[in-house]
C-alpha positions in Angstrom: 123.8 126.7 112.6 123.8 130.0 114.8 120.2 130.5 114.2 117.8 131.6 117.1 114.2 130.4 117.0 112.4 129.2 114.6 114.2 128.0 111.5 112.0 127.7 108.1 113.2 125.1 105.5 111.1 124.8 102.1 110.3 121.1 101.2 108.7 120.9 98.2 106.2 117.5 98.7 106.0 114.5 96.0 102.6 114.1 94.5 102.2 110.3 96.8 98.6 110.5 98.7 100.1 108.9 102.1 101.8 110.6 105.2 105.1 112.1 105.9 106.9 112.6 109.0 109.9 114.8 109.1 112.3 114.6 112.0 114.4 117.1 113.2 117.9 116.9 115.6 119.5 119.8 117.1 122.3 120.6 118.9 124.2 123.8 120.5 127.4 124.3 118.1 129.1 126.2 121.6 129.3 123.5 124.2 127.5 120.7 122.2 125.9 119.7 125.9 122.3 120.9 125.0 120.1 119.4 122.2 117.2 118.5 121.5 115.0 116.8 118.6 111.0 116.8 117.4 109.0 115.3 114.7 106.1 115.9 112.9 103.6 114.2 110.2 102.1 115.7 107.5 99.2 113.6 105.4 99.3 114.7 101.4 95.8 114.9 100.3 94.2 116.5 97.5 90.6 118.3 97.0 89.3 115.5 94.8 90.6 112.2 95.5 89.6 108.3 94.7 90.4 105.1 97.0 89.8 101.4 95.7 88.1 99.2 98.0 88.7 95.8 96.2 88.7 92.1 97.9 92.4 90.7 98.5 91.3 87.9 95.5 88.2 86.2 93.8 87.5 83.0 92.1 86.2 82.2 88.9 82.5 82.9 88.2 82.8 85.5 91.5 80.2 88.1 91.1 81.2 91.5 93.8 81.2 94.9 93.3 83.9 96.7 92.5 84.1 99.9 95.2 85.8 103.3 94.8 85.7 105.7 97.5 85.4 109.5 96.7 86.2 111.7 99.0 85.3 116.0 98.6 87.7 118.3 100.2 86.8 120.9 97.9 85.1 123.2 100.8 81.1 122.4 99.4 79.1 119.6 98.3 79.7 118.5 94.3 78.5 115.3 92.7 81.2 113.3 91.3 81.6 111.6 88.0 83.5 108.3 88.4 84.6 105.6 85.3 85.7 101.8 85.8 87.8 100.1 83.3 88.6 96.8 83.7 89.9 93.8 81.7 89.4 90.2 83.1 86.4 90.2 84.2 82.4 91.5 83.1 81.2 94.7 83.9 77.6 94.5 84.9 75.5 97.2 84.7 76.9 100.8 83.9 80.8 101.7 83.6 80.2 105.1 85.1 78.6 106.4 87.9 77.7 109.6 89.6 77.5 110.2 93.2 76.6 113.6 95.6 79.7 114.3 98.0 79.7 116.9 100.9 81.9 118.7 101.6 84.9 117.0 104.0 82.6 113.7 103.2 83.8 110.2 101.3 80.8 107.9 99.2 81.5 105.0 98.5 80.7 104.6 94.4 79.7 100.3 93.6 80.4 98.7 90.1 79.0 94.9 89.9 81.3 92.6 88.0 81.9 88.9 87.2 85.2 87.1 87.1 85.0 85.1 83.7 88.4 84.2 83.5 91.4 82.5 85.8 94.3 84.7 86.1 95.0 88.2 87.0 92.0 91.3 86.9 93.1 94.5 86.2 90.6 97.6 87.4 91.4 101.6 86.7 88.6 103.8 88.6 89.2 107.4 87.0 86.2 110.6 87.8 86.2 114.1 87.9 84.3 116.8 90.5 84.0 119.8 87.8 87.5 120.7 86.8 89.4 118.3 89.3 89.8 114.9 88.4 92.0 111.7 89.9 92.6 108.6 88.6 93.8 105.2 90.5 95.0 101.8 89.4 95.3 99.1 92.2 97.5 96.5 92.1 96.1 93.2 89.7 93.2 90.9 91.6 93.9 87.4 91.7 91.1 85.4 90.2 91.7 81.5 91.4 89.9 78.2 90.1 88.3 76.8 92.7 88.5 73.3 91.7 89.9 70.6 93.4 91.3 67.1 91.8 89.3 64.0 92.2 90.9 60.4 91.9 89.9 57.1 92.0 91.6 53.5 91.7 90.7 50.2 90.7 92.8 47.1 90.8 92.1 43.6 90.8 93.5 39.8 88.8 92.4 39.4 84.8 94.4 37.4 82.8 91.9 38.9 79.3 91.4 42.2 78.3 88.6 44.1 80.6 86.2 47.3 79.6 86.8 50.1 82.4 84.2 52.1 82.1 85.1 56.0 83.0 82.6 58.4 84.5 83.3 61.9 84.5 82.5 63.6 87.9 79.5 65.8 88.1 79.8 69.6 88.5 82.7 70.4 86.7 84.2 73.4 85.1 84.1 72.6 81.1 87.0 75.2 80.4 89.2 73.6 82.8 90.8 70.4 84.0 91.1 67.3 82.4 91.7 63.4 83.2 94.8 61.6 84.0 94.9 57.7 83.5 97.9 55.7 85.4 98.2 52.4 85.0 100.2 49.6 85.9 101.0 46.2 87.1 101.1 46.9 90.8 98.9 48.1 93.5 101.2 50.6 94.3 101.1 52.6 91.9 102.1 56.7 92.7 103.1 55.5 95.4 107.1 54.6 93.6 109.3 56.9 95.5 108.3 56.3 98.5 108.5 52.4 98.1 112.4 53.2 96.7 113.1 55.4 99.8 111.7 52.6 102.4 114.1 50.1 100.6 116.7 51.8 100.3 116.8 53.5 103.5 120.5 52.8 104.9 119.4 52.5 108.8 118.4 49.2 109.2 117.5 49.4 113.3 114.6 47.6 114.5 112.8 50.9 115.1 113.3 51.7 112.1 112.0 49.1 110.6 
């Protein structure tokens, strides 16, 4: 309040690599008739600095690679030294990695892995560029089963015990799954609630019917 001009405010930035944008209102304390207002964004970077470039998910027995993305801002070309740790999955090949940057340039840096487990895959890329060093752990990967369920029916009149021979599909995942026998004395079987909802279903109007 009273100043004239430019008006300098310290802000001291949090250590987050993303962008900022400050906004600023004014008004004149006198008359309060004139104001005005202006923003501005500021991107946090820092000389040394590593971006995952993983898939949104994977399945199970999934081979990709595994991307980090150095970037040099240190003013001249380095080569960076960049580590992958990972649990869930099968690193392939060498855990570290060393790539030539310029200077104001990013290189992408490619670790080959395997998905040998359902669940949740956990990476942690970490490198230095001589005494600067950064370190980033994305969110978990996703690692589906893609398998789908497979059923089959048989039904017919005996009045003696009969031998049902079972044959398990071909192409199947040994570490997963497993079989589901139903049986009984109707042809409808799985099929029970929705028999109970058509009877018991209270509006009786042709149409409906």
């Amino acid at each position: 309040t009273g100043a004239k001009g430019t008006v300098t405010l310290p802000v001291k930035m949090p250590e987050n690599l993303t962008a900022f944008r400050f906004m600023a209102v004014v008004a004149d304390q006198d008359t309060g008739l004139r104001f005005g207002s202006g923003e501005h964004a500021v991107t946090i970077r820092k000389p040394f600095m590593l971006r995952p470039a993983l898939p949104r998910f994977a399945n199970f027995g999934d081979t990709f690679e595994a991307a980090v993305v150095a970037t040099n801002m240190t003013g001249k070309d380095v080569v960076a030294t960049v580590k992958l740790q990972a649990t869930g999955c099968t690193i392939l090949g060498d855990a570290v990695a060393k790539v030539k940057v310029a200077d104001g340039r990013s290189e992408e840096v490619r670790f080959r892995v395997k998905m040998e487990q359902p669940g949740k895959a956990r990476f942690r890329f970490s490198g230095y560029m001589h005494r600067l060093t950064d370190s980033v752990e994305p969110a978990p990967l996703t690692v589906y089963v893609p398998a789908s369920s497979e059923a089959t029916a048989t039904y017919g009149v005996t009045e003696k015990s009969v031998l049902q021979p079972v044959k398990a599909p071909g192409e199947v995942f040994k570490q997963f799954g497993g079989v589901d026998l139903h049986m009984s004395s109707t042809a409808l079987t799985g099929l029970q609630d929705a028999v109970k909802y058509l009877i018991s279903y209270p509006h009786g109007c042709a149409e409906q019917i």
